[in-house]
C-alpha positions in Angstrom: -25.1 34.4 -16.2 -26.7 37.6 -16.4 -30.2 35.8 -17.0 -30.4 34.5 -14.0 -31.5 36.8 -12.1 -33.7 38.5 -14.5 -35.7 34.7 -14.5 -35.7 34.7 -11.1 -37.4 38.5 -10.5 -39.7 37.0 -13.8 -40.7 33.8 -11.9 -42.1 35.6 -8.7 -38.9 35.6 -6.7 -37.6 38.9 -4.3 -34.6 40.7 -5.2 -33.1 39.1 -2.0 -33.9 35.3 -3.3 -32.9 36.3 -7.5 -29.3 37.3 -5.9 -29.1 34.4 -3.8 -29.9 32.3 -7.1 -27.3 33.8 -9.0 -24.6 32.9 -6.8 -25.6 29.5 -6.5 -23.5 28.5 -9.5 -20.5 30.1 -7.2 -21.5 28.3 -4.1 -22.0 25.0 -5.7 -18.6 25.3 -6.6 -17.3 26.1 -3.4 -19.2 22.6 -2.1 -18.1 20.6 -5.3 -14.5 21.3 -5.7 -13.4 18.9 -3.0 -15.7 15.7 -4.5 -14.4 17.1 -7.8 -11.5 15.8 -7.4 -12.7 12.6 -6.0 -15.0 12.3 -8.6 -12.2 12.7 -11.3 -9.7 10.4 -9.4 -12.1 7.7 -9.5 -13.2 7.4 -12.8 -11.0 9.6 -14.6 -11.1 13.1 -16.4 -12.7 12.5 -19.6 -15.7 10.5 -18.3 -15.8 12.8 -15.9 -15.9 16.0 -18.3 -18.8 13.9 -19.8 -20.7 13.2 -16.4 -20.6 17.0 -16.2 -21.9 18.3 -19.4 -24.9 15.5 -18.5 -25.1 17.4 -15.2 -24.9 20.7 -16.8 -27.5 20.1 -19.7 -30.1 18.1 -16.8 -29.6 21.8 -14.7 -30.3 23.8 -18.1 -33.4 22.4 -18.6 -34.9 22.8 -15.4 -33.7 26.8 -16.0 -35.5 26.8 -19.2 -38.8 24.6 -17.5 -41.3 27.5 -16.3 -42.3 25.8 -12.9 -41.1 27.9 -10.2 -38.3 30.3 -9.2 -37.1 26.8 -6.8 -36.8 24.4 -10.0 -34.6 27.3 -11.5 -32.5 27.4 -8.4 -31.9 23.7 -8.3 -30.8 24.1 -11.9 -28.8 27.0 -11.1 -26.8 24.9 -8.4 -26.7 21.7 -11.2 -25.0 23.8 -13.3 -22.7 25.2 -10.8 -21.6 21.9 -9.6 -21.2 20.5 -13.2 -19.1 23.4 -14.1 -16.5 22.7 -11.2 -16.2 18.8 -12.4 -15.8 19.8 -15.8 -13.1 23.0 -15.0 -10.8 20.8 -13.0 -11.4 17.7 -15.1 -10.2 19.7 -18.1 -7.2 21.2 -16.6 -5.8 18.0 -15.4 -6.6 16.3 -18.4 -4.6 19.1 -20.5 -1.7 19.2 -17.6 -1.1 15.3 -18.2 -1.5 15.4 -21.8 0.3 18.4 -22.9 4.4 18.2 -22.6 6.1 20.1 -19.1 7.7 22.8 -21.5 4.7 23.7 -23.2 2.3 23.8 -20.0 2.3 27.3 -19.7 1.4 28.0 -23.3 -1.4 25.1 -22.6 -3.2 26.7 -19.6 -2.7 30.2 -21.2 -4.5 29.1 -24.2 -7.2 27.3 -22.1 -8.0 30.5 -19.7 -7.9 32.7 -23.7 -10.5 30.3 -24.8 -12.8 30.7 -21.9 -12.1 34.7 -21.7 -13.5 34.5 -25.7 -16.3 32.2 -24.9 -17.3 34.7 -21.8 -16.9 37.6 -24.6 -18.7 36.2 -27.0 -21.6 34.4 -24.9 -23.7 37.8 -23.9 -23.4 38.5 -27.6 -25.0 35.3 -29.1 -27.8 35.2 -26.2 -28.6 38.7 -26.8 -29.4 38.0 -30.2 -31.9 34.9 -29.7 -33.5 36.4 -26.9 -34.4 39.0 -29.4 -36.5 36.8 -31.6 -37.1 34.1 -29.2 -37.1 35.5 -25.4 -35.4 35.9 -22.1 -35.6 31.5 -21.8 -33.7 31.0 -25.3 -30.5 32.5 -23.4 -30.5 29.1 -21.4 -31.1 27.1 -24.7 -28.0 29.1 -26.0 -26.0 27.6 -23.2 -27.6 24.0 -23.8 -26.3 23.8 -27.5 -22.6 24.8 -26.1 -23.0 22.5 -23.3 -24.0 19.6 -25.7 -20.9 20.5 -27.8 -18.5 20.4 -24.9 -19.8 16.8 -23.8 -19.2 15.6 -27.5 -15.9 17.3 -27.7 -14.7 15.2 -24.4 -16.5 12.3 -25.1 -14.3 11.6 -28.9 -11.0 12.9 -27.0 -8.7 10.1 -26.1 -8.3 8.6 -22.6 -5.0 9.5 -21.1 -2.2 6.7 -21.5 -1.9 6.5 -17.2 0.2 3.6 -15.9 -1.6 1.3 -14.0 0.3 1.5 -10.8 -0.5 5.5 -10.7 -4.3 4.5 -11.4 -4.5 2.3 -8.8 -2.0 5.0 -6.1 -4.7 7.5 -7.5 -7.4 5.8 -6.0 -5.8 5.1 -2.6 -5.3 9.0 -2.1 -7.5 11.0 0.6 -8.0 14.3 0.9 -6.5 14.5 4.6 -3.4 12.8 2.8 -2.9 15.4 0.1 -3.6 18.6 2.9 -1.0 16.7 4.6 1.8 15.9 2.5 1.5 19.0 0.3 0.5 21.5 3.6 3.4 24.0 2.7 2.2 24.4 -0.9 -1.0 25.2 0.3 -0.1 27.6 3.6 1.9 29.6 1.2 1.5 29.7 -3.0 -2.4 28.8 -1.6 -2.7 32.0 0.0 -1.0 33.5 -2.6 -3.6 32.4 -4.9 -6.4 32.9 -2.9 -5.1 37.0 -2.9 -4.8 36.7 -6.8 -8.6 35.8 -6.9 -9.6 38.1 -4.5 -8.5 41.3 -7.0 -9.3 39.7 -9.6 -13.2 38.6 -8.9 -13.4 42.5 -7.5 -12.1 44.3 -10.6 -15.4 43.0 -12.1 -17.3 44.7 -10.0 -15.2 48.4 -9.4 -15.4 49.0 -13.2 -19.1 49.9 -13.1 -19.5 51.0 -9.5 -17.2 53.5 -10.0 -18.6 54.5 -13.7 -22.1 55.1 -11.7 -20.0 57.0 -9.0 -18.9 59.5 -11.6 -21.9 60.2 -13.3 -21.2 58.0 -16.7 -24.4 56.8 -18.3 -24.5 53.0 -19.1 -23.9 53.0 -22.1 -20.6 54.7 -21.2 -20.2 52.1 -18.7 -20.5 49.1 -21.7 -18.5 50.6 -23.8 -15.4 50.6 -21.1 -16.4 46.8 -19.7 -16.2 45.5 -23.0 -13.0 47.5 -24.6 -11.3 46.0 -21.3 -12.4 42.7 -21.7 -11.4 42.5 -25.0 -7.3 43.6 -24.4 -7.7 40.8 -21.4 -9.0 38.3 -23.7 -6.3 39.5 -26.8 -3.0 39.1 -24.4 -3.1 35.7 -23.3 -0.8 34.1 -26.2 2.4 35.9 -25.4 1.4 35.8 -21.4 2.4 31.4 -22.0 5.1 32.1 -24.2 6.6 34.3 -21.2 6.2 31.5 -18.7 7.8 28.5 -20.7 10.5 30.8 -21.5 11.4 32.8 -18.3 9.2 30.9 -15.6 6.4 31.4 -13.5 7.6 34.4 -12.1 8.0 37.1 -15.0 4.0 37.0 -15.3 2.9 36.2 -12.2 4.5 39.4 -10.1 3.9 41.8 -13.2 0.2 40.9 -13.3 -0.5 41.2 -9.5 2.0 44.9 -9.6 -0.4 46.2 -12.4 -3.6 45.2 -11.1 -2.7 46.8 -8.1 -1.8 50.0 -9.6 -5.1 49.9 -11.7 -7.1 49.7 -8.2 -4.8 52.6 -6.6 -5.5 54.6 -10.1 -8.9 54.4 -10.5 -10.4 56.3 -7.6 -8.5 59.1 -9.4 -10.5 59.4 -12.4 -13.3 61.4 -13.0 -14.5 61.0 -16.7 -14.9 58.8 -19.8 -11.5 59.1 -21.5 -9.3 58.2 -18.1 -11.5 55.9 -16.9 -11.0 53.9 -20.2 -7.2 54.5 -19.8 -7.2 52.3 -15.8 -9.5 50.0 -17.1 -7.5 49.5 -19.9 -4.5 48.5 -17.9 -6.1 46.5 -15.7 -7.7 44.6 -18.5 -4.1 44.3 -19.8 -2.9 43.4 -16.4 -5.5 40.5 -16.0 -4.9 39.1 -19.6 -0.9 38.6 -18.8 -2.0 36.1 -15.7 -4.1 33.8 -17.9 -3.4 30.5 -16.8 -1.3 31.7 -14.3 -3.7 30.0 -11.5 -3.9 26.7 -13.1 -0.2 26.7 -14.5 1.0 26.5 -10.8 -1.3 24.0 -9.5 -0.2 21.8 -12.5 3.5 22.9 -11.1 2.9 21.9 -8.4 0.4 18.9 -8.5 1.9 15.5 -7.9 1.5 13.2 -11.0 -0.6 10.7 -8.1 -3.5 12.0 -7.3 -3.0 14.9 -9.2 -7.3 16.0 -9.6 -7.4 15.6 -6.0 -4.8 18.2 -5.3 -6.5 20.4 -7.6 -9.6 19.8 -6.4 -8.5 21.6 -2.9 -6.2 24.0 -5.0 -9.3 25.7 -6.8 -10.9 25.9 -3.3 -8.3 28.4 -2.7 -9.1 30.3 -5.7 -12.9 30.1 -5.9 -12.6 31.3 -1.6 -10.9 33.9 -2.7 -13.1 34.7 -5.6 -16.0 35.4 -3.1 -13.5 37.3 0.0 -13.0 39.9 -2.5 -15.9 41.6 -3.4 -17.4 41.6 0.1 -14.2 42.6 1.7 -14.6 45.8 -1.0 -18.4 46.2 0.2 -17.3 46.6 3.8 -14.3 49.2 3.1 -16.8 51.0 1.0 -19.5 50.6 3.5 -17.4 52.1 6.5 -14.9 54.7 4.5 -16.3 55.1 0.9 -15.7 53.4 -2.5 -12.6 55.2 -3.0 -10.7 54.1 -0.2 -13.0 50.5 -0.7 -11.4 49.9 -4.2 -7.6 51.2 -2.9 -7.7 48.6 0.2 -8.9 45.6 -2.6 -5.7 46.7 -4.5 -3.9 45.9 -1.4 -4.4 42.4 -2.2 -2.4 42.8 -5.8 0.5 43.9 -3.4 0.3 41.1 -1.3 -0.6 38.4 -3.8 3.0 40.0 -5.8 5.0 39.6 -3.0 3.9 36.0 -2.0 4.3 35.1 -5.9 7.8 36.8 -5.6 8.8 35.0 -2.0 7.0 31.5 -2.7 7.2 30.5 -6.4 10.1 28.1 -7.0 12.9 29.0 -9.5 12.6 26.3 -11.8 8.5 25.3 -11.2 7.6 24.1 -14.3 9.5 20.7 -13.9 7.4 17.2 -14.4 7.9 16.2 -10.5 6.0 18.2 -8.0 8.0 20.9 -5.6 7.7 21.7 -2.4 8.1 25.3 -1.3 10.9 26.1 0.5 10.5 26.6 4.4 11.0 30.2 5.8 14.4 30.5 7.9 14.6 29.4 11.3 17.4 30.9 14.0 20.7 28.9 13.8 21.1 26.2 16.2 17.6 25.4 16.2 16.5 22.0 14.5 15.0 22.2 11.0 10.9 22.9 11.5 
């Protein structure tokens, strides 16, 4: 990710058209979620995890192909698109396979893996582009791709009955907004709000590192001590689901988060800068899973990769309201009061988690969140 638009600037693009490249793979999931879904419903998830690594490795290549700075966008948005086929393949792949009192732990476990592999990534390309240059970062990414495609390719197919398969491939994507509307209206939103914070704490760690004057070093150092609590906590963050439900995570990690956003305007050094960024690392690596745990919840066992094909639309929406809705509180007031408003959407998000999330959500059937009251006398909405 971070080579991207270092190729870009390298290949003769702007600064205007090297962003724009690198959030192609973001937009491409935005455009692909939807057909992802399809795609998977049709000819299942692990041909469908093995489509995408295809995908993903034909998109690497074109990166790694020194033609023009349009051949690396194209392979940008391949890879992009591959990514969301292979994300929501694997989760409802692992939701179908793994038993309902162990989903948590599942899903927790798959969002720890990915938080490692994110970690460890920048590490392992920095080391061949040493010896080999900036272009060996994208054959780093082609050797892991290749291994993800093999992985999926030897796993078994799930064991589906052949009434679902053939109910699966009836469904629409008008049917599923339809018949699941109230999921989506309410633990949706709530979702979106939880991707929203979370896509923006990304970005307020070093902003406001800059604002205070810390060098980047400084600013490395307290990215990577963060990321590395988020990516420690995610075992006991399942545990707690299976065990207490959905709830004893889900409100604690939007509650925290917020407070880290409210905190860190307040800071004005190294040490307590480490100390917010700290807790919102720790506050991020609670929720892991938490966003695929309850569309799993509350994904019917027909058509389930369609439902969360339009579920990560919520998420990845939110993923990209956040940080602009930061850059225009911090373009009108300042960062300060930009990064206290973004917290506002940890409040929210907690409060939706704590009005909308079912009391027993982890059950094998899908539920339906209840309605909000209506005056008595008046018939049921």
């Amino acid at each position: 990710m971070p080579v991207i638009t270092l190729t870009a600037i390298d290949r003769g693009g702007s600064v205007a058209v090297a962003a724009f490249i690198g959030a192609l793979i973001g937009i491409a999931s935005i455009l692909t979620n939807i057909p992802s879904g399809m795609l998977a419903t049709r000819i299942g998830e692990r041909l469908s995890m093995v489509v995408a690594a295809v995908v993903s490795a034909s998109g690497l290549i074109l990166c790694i192909l020194p033609i023009s700075v349009w051949t690396l966008a194209v392979g940008v948005f391949l890879m992009g698109s591959a990514s969301s086929v292979f994300s929501l393949a694997r989760q409802s792949y692992l939701t179908e396979a793994v038993p309902v009192h162990m989903r948590a732990r599942a899903l927790s476990t798959l969002g720890g893996s990915a938080r490692i592999g994110v970690f460890l990534g920048p590490f392992l390309a920095a080391a061949v582009m040493h010896f080999f240059g900036m272009s060996s970062a994208y054959a780093v990414a082609l050797v892991a791709v290749v291994g993800a495609g093999v992985i999926a390719y030897g796993v078994p197919d799930l064991d589906s009955r052949a009434s679902d398969r053939a109910a699966s491939t009836e469904a629409t994507t008008r049917g599923m907004l339809r018949d699941h509307r109230r999921v989506f209206l309410t633990l949706g939103t709530a979702i979106l709000l939880l991707s929203a914070i979370r896509q923006s704490r990304q970005v307020v760690i070093p902003l406001w590192a800059a604002h205070i004057g810390l060098s980047g070093s400084a600013v490395s150092i307290i990215y990577g001590v963060a990321g590395a609590i988020d990516a420690a906590t995610f075992c006991p963050a399942g545990k707690v689901m299976d065990r207490y439900g959905r709830k004893a995570v889900a409100i604690p990690c939007m509650a925290l988060m917020a407070l880290s956003f409210v905190l860190m305007p307040l800071t004005h050094g190294f040490a307590s800068l480490v100390g917010v960024s700290l807790l919102m690392g720790f506050a991020n690596g609670i929720g892991s899973g938490i966003v695929m745990t309850l569309g799993a919840d509350m994904s019917p066992s027909v058509g389930r990769p369609m439902f969360l094909g339009l579920w990560r639309e919520f998420s990845d929406v939110g993923a990209a309201t956040g940080p602009v809705v930061l850059s225009l509180v911090t373009g009108l007031a300042s960062l300060g009061a930009g990064i206290v408003v973004t917290g506002g959407f940890g409040v929210a998000a907690a409060l939706a988690f704590w009005r909308w999330i079912p009391p027993r959500a982890d059950r094998d059937e899908p539920v339906e969140v209840s309605a909000p009251p209506h005056p008595p006398g008046s018939p049921p909405p």
